[in-house]
C-alpha positions in Angstrom: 0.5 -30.7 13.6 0.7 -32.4 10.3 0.9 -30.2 6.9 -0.7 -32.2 4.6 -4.3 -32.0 3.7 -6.6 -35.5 3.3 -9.6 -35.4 1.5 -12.5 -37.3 3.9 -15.6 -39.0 3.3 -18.2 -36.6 4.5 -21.3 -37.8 6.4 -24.1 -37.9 4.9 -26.3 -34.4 4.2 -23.2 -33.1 4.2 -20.6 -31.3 1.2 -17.5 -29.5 0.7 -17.5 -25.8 0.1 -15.0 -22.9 0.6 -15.7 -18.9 2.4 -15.3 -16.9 -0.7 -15.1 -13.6 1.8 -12.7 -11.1 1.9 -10.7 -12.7 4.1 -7.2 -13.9 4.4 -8.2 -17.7 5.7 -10.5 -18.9 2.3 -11.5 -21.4 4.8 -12.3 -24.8 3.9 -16.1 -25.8 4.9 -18.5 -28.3 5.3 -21.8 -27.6 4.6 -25.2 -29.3 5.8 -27.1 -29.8 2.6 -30.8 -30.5 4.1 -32.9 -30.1 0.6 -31.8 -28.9 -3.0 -32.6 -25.3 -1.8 -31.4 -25.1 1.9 -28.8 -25.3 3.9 -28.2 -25.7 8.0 -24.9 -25.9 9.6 -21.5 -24.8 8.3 -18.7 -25.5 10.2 -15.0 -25.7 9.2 -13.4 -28.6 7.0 -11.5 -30.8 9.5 -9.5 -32.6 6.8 -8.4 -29.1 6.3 -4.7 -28.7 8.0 -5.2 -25.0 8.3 -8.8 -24.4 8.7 -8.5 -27.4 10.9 -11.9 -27.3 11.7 -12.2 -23.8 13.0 -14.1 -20.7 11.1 -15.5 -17.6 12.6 -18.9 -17.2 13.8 -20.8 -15.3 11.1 -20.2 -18.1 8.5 -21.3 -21.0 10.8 -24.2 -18.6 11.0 -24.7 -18.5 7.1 -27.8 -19.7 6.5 -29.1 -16.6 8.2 -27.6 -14.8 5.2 -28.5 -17.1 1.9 -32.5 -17.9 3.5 -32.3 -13.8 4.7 -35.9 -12.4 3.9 -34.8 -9.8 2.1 -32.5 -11.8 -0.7 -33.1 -9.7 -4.0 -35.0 -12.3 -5.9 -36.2 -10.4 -9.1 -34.0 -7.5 -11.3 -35.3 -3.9 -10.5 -35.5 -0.5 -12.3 -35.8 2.8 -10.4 -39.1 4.4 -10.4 -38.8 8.1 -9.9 -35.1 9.9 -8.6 -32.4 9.0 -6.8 -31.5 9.0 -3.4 -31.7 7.1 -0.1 -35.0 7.6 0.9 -38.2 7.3 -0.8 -36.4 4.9 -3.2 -39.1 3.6 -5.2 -38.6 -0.1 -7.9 -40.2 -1.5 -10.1 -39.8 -5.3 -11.2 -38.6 -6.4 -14.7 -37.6 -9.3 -15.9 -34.3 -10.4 -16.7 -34.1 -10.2 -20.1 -35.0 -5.9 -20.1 -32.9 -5.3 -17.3 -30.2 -6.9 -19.5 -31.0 -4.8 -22.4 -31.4 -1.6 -20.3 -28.1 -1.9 -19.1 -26.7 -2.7 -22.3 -28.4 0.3 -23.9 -27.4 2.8 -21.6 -23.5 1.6 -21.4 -23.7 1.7 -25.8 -25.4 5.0 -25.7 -22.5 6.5 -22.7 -20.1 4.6 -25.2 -21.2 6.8 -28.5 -21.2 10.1 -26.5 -17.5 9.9 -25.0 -15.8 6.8 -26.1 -15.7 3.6 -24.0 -13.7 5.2 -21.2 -16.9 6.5 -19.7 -17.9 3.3 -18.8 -16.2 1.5 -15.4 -16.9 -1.7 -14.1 -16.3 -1.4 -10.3 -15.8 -4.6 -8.4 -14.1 -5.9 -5.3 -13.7 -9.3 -3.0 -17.2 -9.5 -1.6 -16.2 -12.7 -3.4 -12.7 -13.8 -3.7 -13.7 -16.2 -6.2 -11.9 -16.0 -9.3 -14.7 -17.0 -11.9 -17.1 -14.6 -10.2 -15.0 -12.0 -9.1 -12.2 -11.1 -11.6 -14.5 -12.2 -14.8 -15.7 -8.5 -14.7 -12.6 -7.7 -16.6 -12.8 -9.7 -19.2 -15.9 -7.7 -20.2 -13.9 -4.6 -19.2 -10.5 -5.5 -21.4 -13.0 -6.9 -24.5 -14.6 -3.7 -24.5 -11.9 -1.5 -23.8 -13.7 0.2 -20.3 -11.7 2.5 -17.6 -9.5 0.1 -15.8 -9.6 -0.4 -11.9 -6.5 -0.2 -9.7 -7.3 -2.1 -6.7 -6.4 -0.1 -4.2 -8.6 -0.2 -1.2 -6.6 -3.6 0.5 -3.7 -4.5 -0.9 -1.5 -2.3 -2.4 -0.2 -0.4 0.6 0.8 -3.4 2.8 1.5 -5.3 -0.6 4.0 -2.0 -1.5 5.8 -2.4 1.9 6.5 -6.5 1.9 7.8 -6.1 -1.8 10.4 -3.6 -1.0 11.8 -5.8 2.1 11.2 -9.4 0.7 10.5 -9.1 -3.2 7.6 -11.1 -3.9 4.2 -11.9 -2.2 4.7 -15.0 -0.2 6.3 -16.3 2.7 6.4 -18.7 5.4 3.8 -21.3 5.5 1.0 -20.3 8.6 0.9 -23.8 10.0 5.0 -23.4 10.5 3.4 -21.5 13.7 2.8 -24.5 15.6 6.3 -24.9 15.4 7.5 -21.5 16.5 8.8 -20.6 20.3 7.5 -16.8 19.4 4.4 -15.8 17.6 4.3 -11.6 16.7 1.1 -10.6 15.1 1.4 -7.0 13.8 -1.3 -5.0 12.4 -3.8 -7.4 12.7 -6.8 -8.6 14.6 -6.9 -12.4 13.2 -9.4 -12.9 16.4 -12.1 -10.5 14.5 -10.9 -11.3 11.0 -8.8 -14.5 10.7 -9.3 -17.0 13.4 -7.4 -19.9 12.1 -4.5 -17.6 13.3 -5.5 -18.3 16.3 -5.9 -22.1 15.8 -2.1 -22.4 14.9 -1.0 -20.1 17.9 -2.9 -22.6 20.6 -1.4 -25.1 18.4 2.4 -23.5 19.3 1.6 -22.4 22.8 0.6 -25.9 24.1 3.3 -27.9 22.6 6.0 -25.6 23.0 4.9 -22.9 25.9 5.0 -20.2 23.0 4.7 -16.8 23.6 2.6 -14.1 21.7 3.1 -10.6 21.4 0.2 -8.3 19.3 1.0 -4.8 18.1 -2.2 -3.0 17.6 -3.0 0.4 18.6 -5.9 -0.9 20.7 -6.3 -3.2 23.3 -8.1 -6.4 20.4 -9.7 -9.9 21.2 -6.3 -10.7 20.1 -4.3 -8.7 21.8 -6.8 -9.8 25.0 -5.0 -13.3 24.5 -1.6 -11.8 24.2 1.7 -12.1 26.9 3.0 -8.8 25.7 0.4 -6.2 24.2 2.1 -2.8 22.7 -0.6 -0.7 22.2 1.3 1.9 19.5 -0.1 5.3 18.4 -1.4 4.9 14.8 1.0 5.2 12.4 4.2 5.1 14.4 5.2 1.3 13.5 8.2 2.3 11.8 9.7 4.2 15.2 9.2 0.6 16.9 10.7 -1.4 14.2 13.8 0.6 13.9 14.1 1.1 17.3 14.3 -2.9 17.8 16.5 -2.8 15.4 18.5 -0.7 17.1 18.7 -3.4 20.4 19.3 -6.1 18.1 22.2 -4.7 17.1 23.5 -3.3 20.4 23.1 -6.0 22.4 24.4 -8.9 20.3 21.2 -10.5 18.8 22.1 -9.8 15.3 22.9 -12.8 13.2 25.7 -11.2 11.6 26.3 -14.1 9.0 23.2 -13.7 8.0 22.9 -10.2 7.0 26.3 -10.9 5.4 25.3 -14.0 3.1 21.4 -12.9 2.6 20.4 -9.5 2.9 22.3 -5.8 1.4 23.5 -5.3 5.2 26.3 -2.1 5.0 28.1 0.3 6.8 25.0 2.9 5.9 22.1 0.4 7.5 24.6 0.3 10.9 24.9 4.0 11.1 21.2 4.8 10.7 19.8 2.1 13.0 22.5 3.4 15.9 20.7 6.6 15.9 17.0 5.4 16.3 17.4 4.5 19.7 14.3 3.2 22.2 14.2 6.8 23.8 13.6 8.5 20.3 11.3 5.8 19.3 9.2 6.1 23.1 8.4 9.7 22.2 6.9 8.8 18.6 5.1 5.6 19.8 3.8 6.1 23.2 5.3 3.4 24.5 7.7 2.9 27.3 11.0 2.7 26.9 11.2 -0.4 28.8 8.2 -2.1 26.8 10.4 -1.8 23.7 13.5 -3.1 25.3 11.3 -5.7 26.8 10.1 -6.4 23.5 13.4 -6.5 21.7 14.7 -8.8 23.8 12.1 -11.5 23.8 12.1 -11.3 19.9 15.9 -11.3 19.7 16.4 -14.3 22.0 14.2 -16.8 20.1 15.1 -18.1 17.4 12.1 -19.7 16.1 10.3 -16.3 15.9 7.1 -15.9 13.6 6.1 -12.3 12.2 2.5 -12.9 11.2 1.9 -9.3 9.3 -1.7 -7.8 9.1 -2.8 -5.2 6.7 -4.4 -2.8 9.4 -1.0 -0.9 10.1 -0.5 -0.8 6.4 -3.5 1.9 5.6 -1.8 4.8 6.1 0.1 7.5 4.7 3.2 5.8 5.8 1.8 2.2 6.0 3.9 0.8 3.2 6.9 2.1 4.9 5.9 0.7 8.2 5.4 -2.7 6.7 8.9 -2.6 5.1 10.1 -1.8 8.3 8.4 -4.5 10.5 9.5 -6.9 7.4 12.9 -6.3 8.6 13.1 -7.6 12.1 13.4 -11.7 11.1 15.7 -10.8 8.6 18.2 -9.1 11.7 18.1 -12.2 13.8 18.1 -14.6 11.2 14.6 -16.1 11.8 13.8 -17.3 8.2 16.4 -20.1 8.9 14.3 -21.9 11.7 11.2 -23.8 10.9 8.6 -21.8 12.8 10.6 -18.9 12.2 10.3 -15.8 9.5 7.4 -14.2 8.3 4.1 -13.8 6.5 2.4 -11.5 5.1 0.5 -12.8 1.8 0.8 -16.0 0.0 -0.7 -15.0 -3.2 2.2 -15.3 -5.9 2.5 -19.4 -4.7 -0.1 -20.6 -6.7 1.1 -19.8 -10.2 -2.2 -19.2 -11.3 -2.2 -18.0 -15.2 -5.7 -15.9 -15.2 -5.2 -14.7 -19.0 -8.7 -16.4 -19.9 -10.7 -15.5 -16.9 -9.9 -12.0 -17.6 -9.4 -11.4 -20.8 -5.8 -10.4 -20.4 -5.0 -11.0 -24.0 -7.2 -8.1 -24.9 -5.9 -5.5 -22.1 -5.3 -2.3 -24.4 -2.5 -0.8 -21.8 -3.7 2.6 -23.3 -6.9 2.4 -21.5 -6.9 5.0 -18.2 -7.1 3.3 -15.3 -9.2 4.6 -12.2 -8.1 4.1 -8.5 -10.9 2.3 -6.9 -10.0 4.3 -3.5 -11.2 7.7 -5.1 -14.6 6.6 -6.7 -15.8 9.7 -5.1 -13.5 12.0 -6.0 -13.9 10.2 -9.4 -17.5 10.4 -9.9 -18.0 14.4 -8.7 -15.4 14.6 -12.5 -12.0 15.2 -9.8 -9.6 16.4 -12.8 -6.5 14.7 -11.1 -8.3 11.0 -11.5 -9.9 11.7 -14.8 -7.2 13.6 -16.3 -8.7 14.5 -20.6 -10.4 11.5 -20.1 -14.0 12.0 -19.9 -16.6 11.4 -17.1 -17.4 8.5 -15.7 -21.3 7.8 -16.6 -21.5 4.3 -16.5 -20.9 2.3 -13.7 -21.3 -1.7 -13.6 -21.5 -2.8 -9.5 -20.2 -6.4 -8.6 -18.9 -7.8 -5.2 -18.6 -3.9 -3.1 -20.7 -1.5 -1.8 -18.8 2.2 -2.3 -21.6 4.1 -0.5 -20.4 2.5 2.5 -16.9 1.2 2.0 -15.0 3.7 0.4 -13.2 6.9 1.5 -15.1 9.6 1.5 -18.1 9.1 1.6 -20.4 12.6 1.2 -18.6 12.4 -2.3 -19.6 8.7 -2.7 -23.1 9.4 -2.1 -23.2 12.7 -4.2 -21.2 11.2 -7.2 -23.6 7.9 -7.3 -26.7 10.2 -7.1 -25.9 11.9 -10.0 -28.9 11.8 -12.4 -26.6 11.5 -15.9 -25.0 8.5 -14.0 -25.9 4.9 -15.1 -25.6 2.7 -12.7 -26.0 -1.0 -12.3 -25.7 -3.0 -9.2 -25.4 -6.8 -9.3 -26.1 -7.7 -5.6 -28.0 -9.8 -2.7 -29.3 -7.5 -0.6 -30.5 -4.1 -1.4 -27.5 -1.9 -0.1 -27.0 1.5 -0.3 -24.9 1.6 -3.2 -27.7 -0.7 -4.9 -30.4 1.7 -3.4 -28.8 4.4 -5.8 -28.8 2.4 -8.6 -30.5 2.9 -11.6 -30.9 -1.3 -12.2 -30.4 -3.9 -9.5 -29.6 -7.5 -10.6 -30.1 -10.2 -7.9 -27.0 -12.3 -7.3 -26.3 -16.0 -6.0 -24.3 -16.5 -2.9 -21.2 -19.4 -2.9 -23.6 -22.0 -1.8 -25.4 -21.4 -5.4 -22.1 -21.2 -8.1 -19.4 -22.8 -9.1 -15.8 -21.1 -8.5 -11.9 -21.4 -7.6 -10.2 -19.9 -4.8 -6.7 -19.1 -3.8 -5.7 -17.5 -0.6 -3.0 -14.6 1.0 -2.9 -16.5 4.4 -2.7 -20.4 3.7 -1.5 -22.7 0.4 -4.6 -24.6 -0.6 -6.2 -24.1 -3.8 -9.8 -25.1 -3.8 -12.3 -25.7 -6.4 -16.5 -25.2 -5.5 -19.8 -26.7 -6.8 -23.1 -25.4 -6.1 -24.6 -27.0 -3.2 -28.1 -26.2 -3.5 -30.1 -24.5 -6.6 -30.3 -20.8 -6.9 -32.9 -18.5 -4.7 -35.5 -18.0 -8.1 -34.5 -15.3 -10.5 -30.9 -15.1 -8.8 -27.7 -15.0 -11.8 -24.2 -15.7 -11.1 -22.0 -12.9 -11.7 -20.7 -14.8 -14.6 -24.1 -15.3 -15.8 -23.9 -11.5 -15.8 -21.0 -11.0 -17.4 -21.8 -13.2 -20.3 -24.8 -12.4 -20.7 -24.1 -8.3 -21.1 -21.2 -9.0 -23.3 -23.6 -10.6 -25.4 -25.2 -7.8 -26.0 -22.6 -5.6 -25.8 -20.9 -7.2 -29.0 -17.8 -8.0 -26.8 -15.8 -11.1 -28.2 -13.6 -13.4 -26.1 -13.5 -16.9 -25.9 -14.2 -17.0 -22.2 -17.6 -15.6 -22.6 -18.4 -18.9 -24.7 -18.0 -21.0 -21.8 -19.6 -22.0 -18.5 -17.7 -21.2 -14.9 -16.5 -24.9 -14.8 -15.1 -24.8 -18.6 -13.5 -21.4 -17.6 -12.0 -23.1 -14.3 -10.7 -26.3 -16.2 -9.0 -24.4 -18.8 -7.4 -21.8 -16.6 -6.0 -24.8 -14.5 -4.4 -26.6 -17.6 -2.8 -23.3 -18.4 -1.5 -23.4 -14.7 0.0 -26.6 -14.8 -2.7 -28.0 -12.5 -4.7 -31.2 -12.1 -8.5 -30.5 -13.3 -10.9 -28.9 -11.7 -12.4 -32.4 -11.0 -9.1 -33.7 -9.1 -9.1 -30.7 -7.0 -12.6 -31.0 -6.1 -12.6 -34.3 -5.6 -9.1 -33.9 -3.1 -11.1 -31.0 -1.2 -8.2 -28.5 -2.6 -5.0 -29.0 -3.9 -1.9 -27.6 -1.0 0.5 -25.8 -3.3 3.2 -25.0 -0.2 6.4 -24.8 -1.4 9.8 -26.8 0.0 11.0 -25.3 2.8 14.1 -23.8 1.5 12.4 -21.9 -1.6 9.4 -21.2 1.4 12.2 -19.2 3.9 14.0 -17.9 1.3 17.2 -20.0 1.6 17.9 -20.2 -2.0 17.8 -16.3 -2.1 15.0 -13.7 -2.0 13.3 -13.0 -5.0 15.2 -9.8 -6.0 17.4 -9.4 -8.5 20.6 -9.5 -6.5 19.0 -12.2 -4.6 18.6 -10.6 -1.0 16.6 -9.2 1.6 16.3 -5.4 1.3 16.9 -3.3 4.3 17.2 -0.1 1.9 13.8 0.1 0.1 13.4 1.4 -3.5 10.8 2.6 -3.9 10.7 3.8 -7.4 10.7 0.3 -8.1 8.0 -1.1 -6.5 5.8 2.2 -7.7 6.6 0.8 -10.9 6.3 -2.8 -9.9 2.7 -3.6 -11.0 1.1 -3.0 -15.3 -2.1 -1.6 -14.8 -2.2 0.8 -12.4 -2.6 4.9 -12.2 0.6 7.1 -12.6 1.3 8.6 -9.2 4.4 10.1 -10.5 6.7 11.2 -7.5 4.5 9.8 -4.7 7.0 8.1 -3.4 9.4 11.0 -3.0 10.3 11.5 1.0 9.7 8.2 2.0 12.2 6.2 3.5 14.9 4.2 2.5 15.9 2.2 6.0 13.3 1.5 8.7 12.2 4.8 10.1 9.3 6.9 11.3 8.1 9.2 8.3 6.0 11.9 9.2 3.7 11.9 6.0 0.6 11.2 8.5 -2.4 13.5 8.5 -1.2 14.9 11.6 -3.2 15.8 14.7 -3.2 19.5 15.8 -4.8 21.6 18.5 -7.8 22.0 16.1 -8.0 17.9 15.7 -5.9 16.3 18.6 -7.2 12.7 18.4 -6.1 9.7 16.1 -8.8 7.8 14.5 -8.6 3.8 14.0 -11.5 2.4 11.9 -11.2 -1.2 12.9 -13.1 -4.5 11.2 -15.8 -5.6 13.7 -15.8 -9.4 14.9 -19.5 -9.7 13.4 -19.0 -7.9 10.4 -16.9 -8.2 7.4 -16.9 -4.6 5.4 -20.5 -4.3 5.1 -21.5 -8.4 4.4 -23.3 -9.9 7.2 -24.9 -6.6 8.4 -28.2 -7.7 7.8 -28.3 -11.2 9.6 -30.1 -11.2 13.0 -26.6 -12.7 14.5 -24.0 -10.4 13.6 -26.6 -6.9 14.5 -27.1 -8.6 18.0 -23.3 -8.7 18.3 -22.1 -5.8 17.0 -25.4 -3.1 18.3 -25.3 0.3 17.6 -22.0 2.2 16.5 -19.9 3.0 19.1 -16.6 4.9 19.7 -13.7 3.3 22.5 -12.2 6.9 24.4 -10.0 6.4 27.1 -11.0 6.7 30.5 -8.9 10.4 31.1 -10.3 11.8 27.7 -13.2 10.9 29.2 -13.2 12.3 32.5 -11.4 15.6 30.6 -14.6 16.4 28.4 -16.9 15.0 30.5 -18.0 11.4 29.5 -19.7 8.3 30.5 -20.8 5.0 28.9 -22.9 5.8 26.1 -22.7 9.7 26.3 -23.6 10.8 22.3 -20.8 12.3 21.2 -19.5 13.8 17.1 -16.4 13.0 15.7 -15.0 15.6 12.2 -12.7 16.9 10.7 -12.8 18.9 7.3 -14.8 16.1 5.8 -17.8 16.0 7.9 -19.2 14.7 11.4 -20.8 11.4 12.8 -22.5 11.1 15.8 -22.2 7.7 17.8 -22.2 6.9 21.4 -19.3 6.3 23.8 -17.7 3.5 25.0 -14.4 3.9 28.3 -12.5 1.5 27.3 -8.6 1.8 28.7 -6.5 -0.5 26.0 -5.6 2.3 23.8 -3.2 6.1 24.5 -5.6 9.0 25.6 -5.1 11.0 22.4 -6.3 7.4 20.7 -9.9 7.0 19.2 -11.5 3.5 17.7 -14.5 2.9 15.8 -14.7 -0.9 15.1 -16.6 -2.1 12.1 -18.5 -0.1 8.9 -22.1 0.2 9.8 -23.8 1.2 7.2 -24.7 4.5 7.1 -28.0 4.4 7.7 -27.1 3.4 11.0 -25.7 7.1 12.1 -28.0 9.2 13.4 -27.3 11.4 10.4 -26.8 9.0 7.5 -23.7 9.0 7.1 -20.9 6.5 8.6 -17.4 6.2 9.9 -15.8 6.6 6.3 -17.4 10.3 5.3 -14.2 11.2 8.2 -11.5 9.0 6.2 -9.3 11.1 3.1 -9.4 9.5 -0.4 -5.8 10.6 -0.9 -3.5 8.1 -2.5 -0.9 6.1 0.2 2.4 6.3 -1.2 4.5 4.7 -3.4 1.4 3.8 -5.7 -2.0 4.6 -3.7 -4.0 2.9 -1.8 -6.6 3.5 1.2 -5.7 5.6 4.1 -8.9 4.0 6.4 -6.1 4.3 9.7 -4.7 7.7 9.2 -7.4 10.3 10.4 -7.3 12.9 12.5 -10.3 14.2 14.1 -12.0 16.1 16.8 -14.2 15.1 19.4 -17.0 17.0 21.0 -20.4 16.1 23.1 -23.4 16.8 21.9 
C-alpha cells in the first residue's frame, strides 16, 4: 500500500471535494457536478492513499441532503412563542434578520456586559473558515468563551497523559501490522476507511483484529477476538494485560528502560491487578483476557487504533491513558505497523491566529462548557459563577436540543422567552425550531474551506462545486456580516474565505491554498522516527508516561473552565477507578448511547436513506433480561433514571452482558413517543481532569410499559 497521495485528472463532470463531518476520516471525494446547482454521485477520492476510494454510505447518498425539500432557503423570524409545536415563521429578508440579530445581541450587551452573549458552535462542519470563524467574532467582541467539551477533551485528556501530544502513528502503517486492536470505537458505523486499511493488513499479511466495545458492533461482527467489556471498566482490562505482559515475559524491558518512566512503583502496582481481579470488574472471562494478552504480547507489529466511545465517561480519560499504555509495554512503537493512534491533530502545524481572532482573546473573558448548555441556560450558578445570564445565543454547526446532555434542561433553557436566540442552519431542527431567527446555511458543496483531520495526515483545501441553494449564506458570510454591524474590528472580517485560507497557510509555512487544491491535499505525515516517537515522546523528560499527572494536563489547555480539583482520586497507573455513575438495585442496567451507521449526531436524519436504515429507536437487551422481565422483539419498553424517561421498542440482541443496555444513534426527539430522546437520560456533569461529556456513563432502569 503506497503512502503517498497523487493528484489525478478527474473525468469529466466530475471535482474534488472533502466530507467536512464530524468525523475522524475528512475523507477525500469526488463529486459528480451535473449543472451549476446539482450534484449526483459522490464517491471517495481514489488518488486518496487513505480514503483510497472508500466513504460511508450516507455521503455517497448526499445529494439526498443538499437537493432535500426542506433546505431552509429564506431567513425566518418567530411569529408568536416558543416551543416545539405550533411553531409559527415568518419570512424576512436578509438584511433585517441581520439587523435583528445585531440589535438584540447590542441591547443583551448594554444590560449585562458582553458576557451575556455566547456563540455556540460545534463540527457539523470541521471546516476551519466555517467552523472556528465564529470566534473571531466572539474574541473581537469580547463574548462568553466555549470550551469544547462534548468530543474531545476526555479521550484528548487520557492520550496526553500517556503520550504527550495529539498524534501518533500514521493509519495506513495498518496495512503493515500483523495485529490490528480497535478500542472504543466502531470505525464500521463511524470511520470506514479503518476498515479499508485492516482488509489491506489482513490479506497481505493474515492479520488479526481484535475490537473492544461493550456491544457486539459491525466492527466487532468482523473481528477474530470480540471482548465485549462492561461500560466503563477499560482500565481493569488494560492493567490486567499489563499484568501478563509482565508475568509471562512479553515485556520489552529495554524499552521501558530507554523510553518510558518504567520503576520499581509501576512493577509493584501492575503485579496486583491480576486477570482474576480484572474478570470481576469487566465481565469478561478470565481466559478471554489471557487469551487476549497473549495475542497482543506475541506480535510485534501490533496497532492500537483508539476510539473516543470508551473515553465519555467519568473515568474515560483514565481508561484511555490506560489502554495508551499497552504498546508502550511491548515495545510496539518500534515496528512499522506497530504503536498507536488516537488523533492526529497537532501534525499539521496549523497557526489559526487570523481565522479566529486569537490576537484579540481577552483571557479574562468566562468561558462556558459547551457540555452543560443546559445547566447553563436554566442560570446553573456553578457554570455562570458572578457572571451574568446567558441571553444571547448565536447557533452554528450543532443542534443542543438534541445533542447535548440533558436535555429537559436544553429544551427549557432555549425556550426561555428573555433568551435571544439565532440559529444559522439547513434544516429546520429542533434547536432552530426554538429559535427566535433562523438563517439558512450552504452545505460543503456551496463554500470554500480547509480541512485537517484526527485520523489521517492530509490537509485539503475546497471550492464550491455548484452555486448556493437561493438565499443560503456561508457561515462566514454570517460572521462578517454581523460583525459589521456589531462594530467588531479584525482584519479577518475584511476578507473572503479564500483570502482568510491563503493567509492562514503562509503563517503555517504552507504552499497556497491554490497548490493544495490543485495537488487534491497536501500529506503532512511525519518521518517515521518523529511519527513512533523514536526521538523521544513529547514530554518534558522525553518519555512515555505510565504514571499520569493529571494536574498537568487539567492545566494543559488556555481557554478552558476552572474545574479546580476534578482530577483528585483519579489514577496515577493504569487502573479501574470507580468514579462511574454506578448501577444500584434502584438502576441496575448500564446505558451505551452509541453513533448509528446512518446517522452522524443528528445530520443526515432527514434524508429518505439514512431513516430507511436506521427506523424507529430502538433499545439492544439481552436475551436473559429479556426472558427475566418478560420481553420480545419490539415489546415498548421505558428507560430513567433521575433525569427522566424514554420510551422505545426492544430489540434481543445477545452481543452485549445481561446487566448491558444500548441505544444506537440520536434520533431526534421528536422521534420518542414523548418528545424527548436518548440524551434527557445522560448527566451534564463534567468528566474529569477538565470536563467533558459523559454520553457512556448512565445508569438506568428498565420497565415495560
Amino acid at each position: 500500500m503506497p503512502l503517498d497521495n497523487r493528484a489525478t485528472e478527474l473525468p469529466s463532470g466530475w471535482a474534488y471535494s472533502t466530507c467536512p463531518h464530524d468525523c475522524p476520516s475528512a475523507c477525500a471525494l469526488e463529486v459528480q457536478v451535473l449543472s451549476s446547482d446539482r450534484v449526483g454521485k459522490l464517491r471517495g477520492a481514489r488518488a486518496n492513499s487513505y480514503t483510497a476510494g472508500v466513504i460511508c454510505a450516507k455521503v455517497a447518498r448526499y445529494a439526498e441532503r443538499v437537493h432535500h425539500p426542506d433546505r431552509l432557503t429564506t431567513p425566518l423570524k418567530r411569529n408568536g412563542e416558543k416551543g416545539l409545536t405550533g411553531t409559527s415563521f415568518t419570512p424576512i429578508s436578509w438584511e433585517a434578520a441581520l439587523d435583528e440579530v445585531a440589535e438584540a445581541f447590542t441591547q443583551a450587551e448594554q444590560r449585562y456586559g458582553s458576557e451575556t452573549v455566547w456563540p455556540h458552535y460545534f463540527a457539523g462542519t470541521m471546516g476551519h473558515v466555517q467552523r472556528d470563524g465564529i470566534n473571531r467574532l466572539r474574541h473581537a467582541k469580547h463574548y462568553s468563551g466555549q470550551w469544547s467539551t462534548i468530543c474531545t477533551s476526555l479521550p484528548e485528556s487520557g492520550w496526553l497523559a500517556g503520550v504527550g501530544a495529539k498524534k501518533g502513528v500514521d493509519a495506513r502503517e495498518m496495512a503493515k501490522s500483523d495485529l490490528i486492536v480497535i478500542w472504543g470505537g466502531n470505525p464500521v458505523n463511524t470511520q470506514v476507511n479503518v476498515m479499508t486499511h485492516v482488509a489491506y493488513a489482513r490479506k497481505a499479511r493474515g492479520a488479526k483484529l481484535v475490537v473492544i466495545d461493550p456491544y457486539r458492533t459491525g466492527t466487532a461482527d468482523q473481528a477474530d477476538l470480540h471482548l465485549a467489556v462492561k461500560p466503563s471498566t477499560d482500565g481493569a482490562l488494560a492493567a490486567a494485560v499489563i499484568h501478563v505482559l509482565l508475568k509471562e515475559g512479553y515485556a520489552d524491558r529495554a524499552y521501558l528502560e530507554k523510553y518510558t518512566d518504567w520503576s520499581a512503583e509501576a512493577e509493584r502496582h501492575f503485579a496486583e491487578r491480576t486477570p482474576a481481579w480484572a474478570s470481576t470488574i469487566t465481565g469478561l472471562s478470565e481466559e478471554e483476557i489471557l487469551a487476549f494478552a497473549r495475542l497482543y504480547g506475541s506480535t510485534k507489529r501490533s496497532y492500537l487504533r483508539i476510539g473516543y466511545g470508551f473515553a465519555r465517561a467519568r473515568n474515560g480519560a483514565a481508561n484511555l491513558h490506560a489502554a495508551s499504555c499497552l504498546p508502550a509495554v511491548t515495545g510496539a512503537w518500534q515496528y512499522e505497523g506497530g504503536g498507536a493512534l488516537w488523533g492526529n491533530g497537532l501534525i499539521y502545524g496549523l497557526d489559526k491566529t487570523l481565522v479566529e481572532g486569537l490576537d484579540v482573546r481577552d483571557p479574562s473573558v468566562r468561558i462556558l462548557d459547551q457540555s452543560r448548555i443546559g445547566p447553563i441556560l436554566v442560570g446553573d450558578e456553578r457554570d455562570l459563577g458572578e457572571g451574568p445570564p446567558v441571553t444571547g445565543l448565536l447557533i452554528q454547526n450543532t443542534n443542543p436540543a438534541a445533542v447535548s446532555p440533558e436535555t429537559k434542561k436544553c429544551l427549557e433553557g432555549l425556550g426561555r422567552n428573555d433568551l435571544f436566540t439565532c440559529v444559522h442552519e439547513q434544516f429546520m431542527t429542533e434547536t432552530a425550531a426554538l429559535a427566535d431567527i433562523v438563517l439558512p446555511a450552504t452545505t460543503f458543496l456551496e463554500h470554500t474551506d480547509c480541512y485537517t483531520a484526527s485520523g489521517h495526515t492530509f490537509f485539503q483545501v475546497t471550492k464550491p462545486l455548484i452555486d448556493p441553494l437561493p438565499e443560503c449564506r456561508s457561515n462566514h458570510e454570517v460572521i462578517c456580516a454581523l460583525a459589521k454591524r456589531l462594530g467588531a474590528e479584525h482584519p479577518g472580517f475584511e476578507m473572503s474565505a479564500w483570502e482568510l485560507i491563503d493567509r492562514t497557510l503562509q503563517a503555517s509555512g504552507m504552499p497556497s491554498a491554490e497548490e493544495i487544491w490543485q495537488g487534491q491535499g497536501l500529506d503532512k505525515a511525519e518521518d517515521f522516527e518523529t511519527a513512533h516517537f523514536l526521538k523521544g515522546f513529547p514530554h518534558p523528560d522525553g518519555k512515555f508516561h505510565f504514571k499520569a499527572d493529571w494536574r498537568r494536563v487539567a492545566n494543559a489547555h488556555i481557554g478552558q473552565p476552572s474545574y479546580a480539583g476534578l482530577f483528585a482520586g483519579m489514577p496515577g497507573y493504569a487502573d479501574h477507578w470507580e468514579s462511574l455513575d454506578a448501577t444500584d438495585e434502584e438502576r441496575p442496567y448500564r446505558l451505551v448511547a452509541a453513533p448509528a451507521r446512518g446517522f452522524l449526531n443528528t445530520s443526515f436524519t432527514e434524508t429518505p436513506g439514512s431513516q430507511a436504515r436506521e427506523g424507529r429507536p430502538e433499545v439492544l437487551i439481552h436475551p436473559r433480561t429479556c426472558e427475566a422481565l418478560g420481553i420480545e422483539d419490539g415489546t415498548r419498553v421505558r428507560l430513567g433514571n433521575a433525569l427522566g424517561s424514554v420510551v422505545l421498542h426492544a430489540k434481543v440482541f445477545d452481543g452485549l452482558q445481561p446487566d448491558v443496555l444500548v441505544v444506537e444513534s440520536i434520533f431526534p426527539n421528536h422521534r420518542f413517543e414523548e418528545g424527548l430522546g436518548i440524551n434527557s437520560l445522560v448527566s451534564a456533569d463534567p468528566g474529569a481532569p477538565r470536563g467533558g461529556a459523559v454520553f457512556h456513563d448512565t445508569a438506568v432502569w428498565l420497565r415495560t410499559t
